[in-house]
N, C-alpha and C positions, 0 to 999 in steps of 0.2 A: 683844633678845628679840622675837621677832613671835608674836604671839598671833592662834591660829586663832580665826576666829567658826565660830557654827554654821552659820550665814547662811551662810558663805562656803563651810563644808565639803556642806551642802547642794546648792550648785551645784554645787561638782565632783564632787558624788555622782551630781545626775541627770546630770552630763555624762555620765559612765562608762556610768552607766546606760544609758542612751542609744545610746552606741556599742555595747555587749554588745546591746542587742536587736537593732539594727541589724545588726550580723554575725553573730546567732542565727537572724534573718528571712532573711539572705542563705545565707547555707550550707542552712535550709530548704528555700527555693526549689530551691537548684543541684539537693538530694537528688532533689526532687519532678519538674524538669522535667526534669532529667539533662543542664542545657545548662552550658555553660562562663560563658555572661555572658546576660544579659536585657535588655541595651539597648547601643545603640551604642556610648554614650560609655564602657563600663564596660571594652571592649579594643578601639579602634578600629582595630586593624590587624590581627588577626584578623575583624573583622567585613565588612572590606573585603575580606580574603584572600577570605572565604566568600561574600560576594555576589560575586564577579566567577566562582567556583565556582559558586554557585548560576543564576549567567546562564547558564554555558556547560551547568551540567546539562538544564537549561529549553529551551535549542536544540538541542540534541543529544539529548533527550527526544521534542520536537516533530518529529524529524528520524526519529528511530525510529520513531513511530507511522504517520508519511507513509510509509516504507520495509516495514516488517511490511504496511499496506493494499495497497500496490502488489505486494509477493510474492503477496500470496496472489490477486491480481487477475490476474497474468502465469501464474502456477502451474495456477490456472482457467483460462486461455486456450490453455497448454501442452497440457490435457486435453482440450477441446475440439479441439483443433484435429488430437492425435491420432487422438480418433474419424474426423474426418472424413477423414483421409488415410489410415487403419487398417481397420476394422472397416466404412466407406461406399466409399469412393473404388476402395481395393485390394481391398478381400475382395468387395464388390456390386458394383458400378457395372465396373470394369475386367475385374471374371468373367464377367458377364452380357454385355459387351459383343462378348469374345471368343468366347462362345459362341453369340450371335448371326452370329457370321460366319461361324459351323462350317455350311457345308449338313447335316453331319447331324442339328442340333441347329434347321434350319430350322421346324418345325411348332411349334414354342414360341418363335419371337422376339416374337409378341405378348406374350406376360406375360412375357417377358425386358424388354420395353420397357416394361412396366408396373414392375418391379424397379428399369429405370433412374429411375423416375421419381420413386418412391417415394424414392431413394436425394439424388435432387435436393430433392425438398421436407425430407429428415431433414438436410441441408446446411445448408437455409437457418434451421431449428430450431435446431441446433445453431451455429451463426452469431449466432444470438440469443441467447445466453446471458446471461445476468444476473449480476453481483456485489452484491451488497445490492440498489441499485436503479437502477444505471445497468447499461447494455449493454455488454458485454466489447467488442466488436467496432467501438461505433460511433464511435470516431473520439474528436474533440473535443467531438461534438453525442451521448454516450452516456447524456443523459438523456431524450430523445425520444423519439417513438416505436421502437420496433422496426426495426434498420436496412436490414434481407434482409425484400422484399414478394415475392410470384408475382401476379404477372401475366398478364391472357391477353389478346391483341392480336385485332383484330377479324376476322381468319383463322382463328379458334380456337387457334393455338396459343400455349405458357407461356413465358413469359421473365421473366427475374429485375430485381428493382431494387435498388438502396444508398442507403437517403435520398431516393426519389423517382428517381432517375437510374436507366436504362436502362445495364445493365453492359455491355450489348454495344455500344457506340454509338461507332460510325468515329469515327478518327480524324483531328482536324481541325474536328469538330464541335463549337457550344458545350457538351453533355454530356459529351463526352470530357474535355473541358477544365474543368468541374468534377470529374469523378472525379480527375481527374490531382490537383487542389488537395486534394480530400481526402485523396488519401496523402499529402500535402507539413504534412497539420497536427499539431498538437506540443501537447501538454500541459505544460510543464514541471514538475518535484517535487525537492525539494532533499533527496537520500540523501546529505546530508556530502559532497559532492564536492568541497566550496569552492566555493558559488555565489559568480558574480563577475559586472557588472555593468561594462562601459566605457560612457561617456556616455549611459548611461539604459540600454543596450543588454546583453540579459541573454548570456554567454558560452554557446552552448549545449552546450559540453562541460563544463561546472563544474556541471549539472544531468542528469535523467535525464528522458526522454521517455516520459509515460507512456503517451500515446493509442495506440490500437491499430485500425487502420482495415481493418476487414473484406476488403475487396476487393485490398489487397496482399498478401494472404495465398493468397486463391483465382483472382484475376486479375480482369480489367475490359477491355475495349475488344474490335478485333478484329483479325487477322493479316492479312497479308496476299494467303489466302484469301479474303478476308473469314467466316471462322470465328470463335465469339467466342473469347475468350482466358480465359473464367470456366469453372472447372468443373463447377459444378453448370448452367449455360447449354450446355455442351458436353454431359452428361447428357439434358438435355429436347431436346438435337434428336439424338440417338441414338432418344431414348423414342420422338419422332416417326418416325421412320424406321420403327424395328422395329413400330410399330403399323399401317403401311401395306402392311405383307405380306397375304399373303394367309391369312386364318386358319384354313386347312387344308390347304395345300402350303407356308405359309410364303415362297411368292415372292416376291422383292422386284417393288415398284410398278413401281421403274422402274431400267434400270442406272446412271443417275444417282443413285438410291437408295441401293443397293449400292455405288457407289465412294465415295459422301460417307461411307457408316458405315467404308468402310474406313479412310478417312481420320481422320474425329474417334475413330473406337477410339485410332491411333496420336498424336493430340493430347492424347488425354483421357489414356493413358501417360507420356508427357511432360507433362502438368500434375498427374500425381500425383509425378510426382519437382519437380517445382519448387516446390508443395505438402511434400515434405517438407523441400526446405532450408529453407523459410521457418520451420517446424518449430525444425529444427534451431536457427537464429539466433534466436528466442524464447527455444529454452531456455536458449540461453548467456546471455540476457540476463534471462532468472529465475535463472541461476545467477548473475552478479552481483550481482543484488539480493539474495540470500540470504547472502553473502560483507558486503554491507555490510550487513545488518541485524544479523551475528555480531560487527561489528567494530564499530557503534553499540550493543548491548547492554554488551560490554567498556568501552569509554568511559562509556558511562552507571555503568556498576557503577562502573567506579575512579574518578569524580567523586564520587560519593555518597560512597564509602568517604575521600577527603580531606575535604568537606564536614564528615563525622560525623568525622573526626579535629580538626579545629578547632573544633565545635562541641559534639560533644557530652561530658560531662563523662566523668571517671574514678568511676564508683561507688565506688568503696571509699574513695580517696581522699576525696569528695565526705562519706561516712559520717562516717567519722574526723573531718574539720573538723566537721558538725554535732554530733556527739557532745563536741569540743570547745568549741564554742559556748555548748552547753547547760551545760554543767559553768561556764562561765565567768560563764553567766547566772546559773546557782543562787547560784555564789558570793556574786555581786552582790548579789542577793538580800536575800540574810544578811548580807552587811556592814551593807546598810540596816538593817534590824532592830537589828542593834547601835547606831548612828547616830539611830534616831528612838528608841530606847531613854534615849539617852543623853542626847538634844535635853529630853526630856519632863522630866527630873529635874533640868535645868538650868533651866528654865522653873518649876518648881516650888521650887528654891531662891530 
């Protein structure tokens, strides 16, 4: 016959006990935080499922915000750049020029060349555009100053600069030879392409180029007219032409006058068509950046959504156990009660 002590039934009472609050406090918690476990050790392998989730969500997060910044940076540039080959280039600058040519339209080519000119300095404004607080335009160095200066050379007339450089500047020159470098520079920004790296050396198709260098876009150097090859530089020496007539017959200065505007009219034509492919290949490449910022929001949403399937608990499910919990505590409770009831009158015999 084995004979219970109270002693003994004591302790396996606060064992119980014990355990019942401990899984009344657990099933509390799950209710309260709505997570599946609250420390590692409590499902180690779901915990590891979701942090190696949680890593990918975190770069593919940081990867989306890099991607949404840079859309709406190319989006701004796409608009820019339409004005200036739209509503300056085509609708002012290339009307005014041709209608400087018109001898009927001769007694107004001075403030036709004031139009051009006007049309060149809204170039170089709009050249400067800003995204929060760097320059759309300036390249790799677009937190500087302001990349498009006017300048005026010690003959009096305007010509444009990029960064200090003279856009019109021969070829062969060291100025040339810096503009050339700044179209050659690169921002890189990782939109999920799989950046990849061989021997230190970053893959530059596994990234997206984000710098955007002013003067590829409108041109730089000069032809070999020696005419510049920039179009708002091709504007100001139209301006100069047309301001040299005569300001009430309109005649030109000189027939060398007259054949140069005939001629940058038909460049300054052809630099609004190469101005607009440039156009065009921006926008394709805002349209891939919008393609991958749709398909890095997707990724993001369906990592979150496994994440919260390993992590986060079943409500109702979660209820039900606390509600059981509770009931199992009460019990316990009350067996106690019975237990110290019984202790007390055994002590007292």
């Amino acid at each position: 016959m084995i004979r219970v002590t109270t002693n003994g039934t004591m302790r396996g009472y606060k064992s119980s006990l014990m355990r019942a609050t401990n899984t009344l406090n657990a099933a509390r918690n799950k209710v309260l935080t709505q997570s599946n476990y609250s420390s590692y050790a409590e499902d180690p392998a779901a915990a590891t499922q979701a942090f190696k989730l949680r890593r990918s969500f975190s770069r593919t997060h940081a990867q989306l915000d890099s991607t949404k910044a840079l859309n709406k940076k190319f989006a701004t540039a796409c608009d820019a750049l339409s004005s200036v080959k739209g509503d300056l280039a085509d609708g002012q600058a290339k009307i005014s020029a041709l209608a400087g040519l018109n001898d009927a339209n001769a007694s107004g080519r001075q403030p036709l060349g004031g139009v051009l000119e006007s049309s060149a300095e809204s170039i170089v404004q709009i050249m400067n555009s800003q995204y929060g607080s760097a320059f759309i335009f300036g390249g790799k160095d677009s937190l500087g100053e302001a990349p498009f200066q006017l300048a005026t050379a010690d003959d009096g007339s305007r010509y444009i600069t990029y960064r200090g450089v003279n856009v019109n500047a021969a070829e062969g020159t060291e100025d040339y030879a810096k503009l050339k470098a700044m179209t050659q520079e690169t921002s890189y920004v990782d939109v999920g392409s799989g950046l990849t790296e061989v021997d230190g050396e970053l893959i530059s198709s596994s990234a997206f180029n984000g710098a955007l260098t002013g003067i590829s876009f409108i041109g730089y150097g000069e032809d070999k007219d020696g005419d510049p090859k920039n179009m708002g530089s091709i504007m100001l020496e139209l301006s100069d032409i047309f301001k040299r007539c005569d300001s009430d017959t309109g005649a030109w200065a000189s027939d060398q006058d007259k054949e140069d505007a005939t001629r940058l009219t038909k460049k300054l034509t052809d630099g609004i068509s190469e101005v607009t492919n440039q156009w065009t290949a921006l926008d394709g490449r805002t349209s891939y950046l919008t393609t991958s910022e749709t398909r890095l929001t997707e990724m993001a949403d369906n990592l979150n959504k496994q994440i919260l399937g390993i992590e986060q608990a079943n409500l109702g499910s979660a209820i039900t156990d606390f509600s059981w919990a509770q009931y199992c505590y009460n019990a316990a409770l009350k067996v106690g009660n019975s237990i110290l009831s019984q202790s007390l009158i055994d002590y007292m015999n």
